[in-house]
C-alpha positions as CSV (number, residue, x, y, z in Angstrom):
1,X,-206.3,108.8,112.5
2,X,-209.9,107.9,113.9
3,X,-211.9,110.0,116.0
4,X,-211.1,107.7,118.6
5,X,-208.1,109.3,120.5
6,X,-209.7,112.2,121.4
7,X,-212.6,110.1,123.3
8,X,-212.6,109.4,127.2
9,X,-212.8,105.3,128.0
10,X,-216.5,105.3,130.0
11,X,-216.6,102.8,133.3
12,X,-217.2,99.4,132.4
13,X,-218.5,96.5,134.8
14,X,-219.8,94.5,132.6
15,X,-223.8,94.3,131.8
16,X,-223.2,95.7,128.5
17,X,-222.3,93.4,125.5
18,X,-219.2,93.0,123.8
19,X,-218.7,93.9,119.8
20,X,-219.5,91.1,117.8
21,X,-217.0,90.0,115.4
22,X,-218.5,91.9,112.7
23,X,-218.5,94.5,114.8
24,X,-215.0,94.7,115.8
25,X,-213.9,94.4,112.1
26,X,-215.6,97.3,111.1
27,X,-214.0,99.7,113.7
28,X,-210.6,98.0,113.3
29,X,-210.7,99.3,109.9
30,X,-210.0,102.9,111.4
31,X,-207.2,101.5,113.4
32,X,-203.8,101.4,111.3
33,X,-201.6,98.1,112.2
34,X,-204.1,96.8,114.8
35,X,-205.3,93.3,114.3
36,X,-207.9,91.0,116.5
37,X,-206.5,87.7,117.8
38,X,-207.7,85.7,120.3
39,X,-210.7,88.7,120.7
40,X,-208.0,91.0,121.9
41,X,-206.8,94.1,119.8
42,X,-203.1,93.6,119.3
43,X,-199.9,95.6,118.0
44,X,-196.7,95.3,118.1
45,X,-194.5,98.3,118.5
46,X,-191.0,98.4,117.0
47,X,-188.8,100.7,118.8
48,X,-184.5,101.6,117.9
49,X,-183.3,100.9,121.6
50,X,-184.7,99.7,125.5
51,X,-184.8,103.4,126.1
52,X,-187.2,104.6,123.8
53,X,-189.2,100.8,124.6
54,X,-189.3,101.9,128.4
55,X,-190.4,105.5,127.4
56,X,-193.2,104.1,125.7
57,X,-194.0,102.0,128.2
58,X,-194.0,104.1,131.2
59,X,-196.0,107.0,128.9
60,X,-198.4,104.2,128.1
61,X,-199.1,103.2,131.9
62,X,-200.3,106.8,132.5
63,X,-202.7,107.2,129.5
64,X,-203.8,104.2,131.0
65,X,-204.1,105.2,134.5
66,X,-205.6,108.2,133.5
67,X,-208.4,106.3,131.2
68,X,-208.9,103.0,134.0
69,X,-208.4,100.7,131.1
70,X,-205.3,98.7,131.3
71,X,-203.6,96.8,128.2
72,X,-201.9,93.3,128.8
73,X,-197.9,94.2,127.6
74,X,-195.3,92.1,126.6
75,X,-192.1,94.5,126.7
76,X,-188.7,93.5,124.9
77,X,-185.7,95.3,123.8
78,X,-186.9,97.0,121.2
79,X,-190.6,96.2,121.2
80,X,-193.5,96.0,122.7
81,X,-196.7,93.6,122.1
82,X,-199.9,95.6,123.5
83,X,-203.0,94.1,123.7
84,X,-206.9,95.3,124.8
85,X,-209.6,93.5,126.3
86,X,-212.3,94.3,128.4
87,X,-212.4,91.7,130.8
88,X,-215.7,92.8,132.9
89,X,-217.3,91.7,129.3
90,X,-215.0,89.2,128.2
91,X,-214.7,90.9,124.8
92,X,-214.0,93.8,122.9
93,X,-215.6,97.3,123.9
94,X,-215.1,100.9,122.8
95,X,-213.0,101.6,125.6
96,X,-210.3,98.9,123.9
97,X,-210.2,100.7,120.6
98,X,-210.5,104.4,122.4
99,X,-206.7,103.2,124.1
100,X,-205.5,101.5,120.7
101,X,-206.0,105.5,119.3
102,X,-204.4,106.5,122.3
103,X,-200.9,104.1,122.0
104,X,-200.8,104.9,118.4
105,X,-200.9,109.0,119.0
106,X,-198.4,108.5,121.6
107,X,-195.8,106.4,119.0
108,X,-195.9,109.5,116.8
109,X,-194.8,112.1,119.4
């Protein structure tokens, strides 16, 4: 796992410039699963039951709270699409691949 998870998400309102595509390859590299479409980070999670999904979810929403940096979900079933932006820089920013860490530490609980 990348050194990334145990990082805080630092306040973005934009001024600063998003990753250039270059960029963002290089870090996705120490992201397992994670690919960039559309200059978001994307993942789909594949879960046994709604349950576990919501459980997910729901822990998801408070990493999130707790970092101010708030994925765009599509929740099913047994799955669940996340995806990062940083929208105050309309692009990818450490703060997207800091939460990707996160999600993925919080799967393998």
């Amino acid at each position: 796992m990348s050194g990334f998870a145990e990082r805080r998400c630092k306040p973005c309102e934009g001024g600063i410039a998003p990753y250039t595509p270059a960029q963002a390859q290089e870090l996705l590299a120490q992201l397992k699963g994670w690919i960039i479409e559309d200059g978001r980070l994307v993942k789909l999670y594949p879960f046994r039951n709604y349950f576990e999904t919501m459980a997910f979810v729901n822990a998801l929403a408070w990493i999130s709270h707790r970092e101010d940096h708030h994925p765009d979900l599509a929740v099913g079933y047994n799955k669940c699409r996340v995806e990062y932006t940083t929208h105050a820089i309309g692009g990818l920013s450490e703060n997207d691949f800091i939460c990707a860490a996160k999600a993925d530490a919080l799967f393998h609980l």
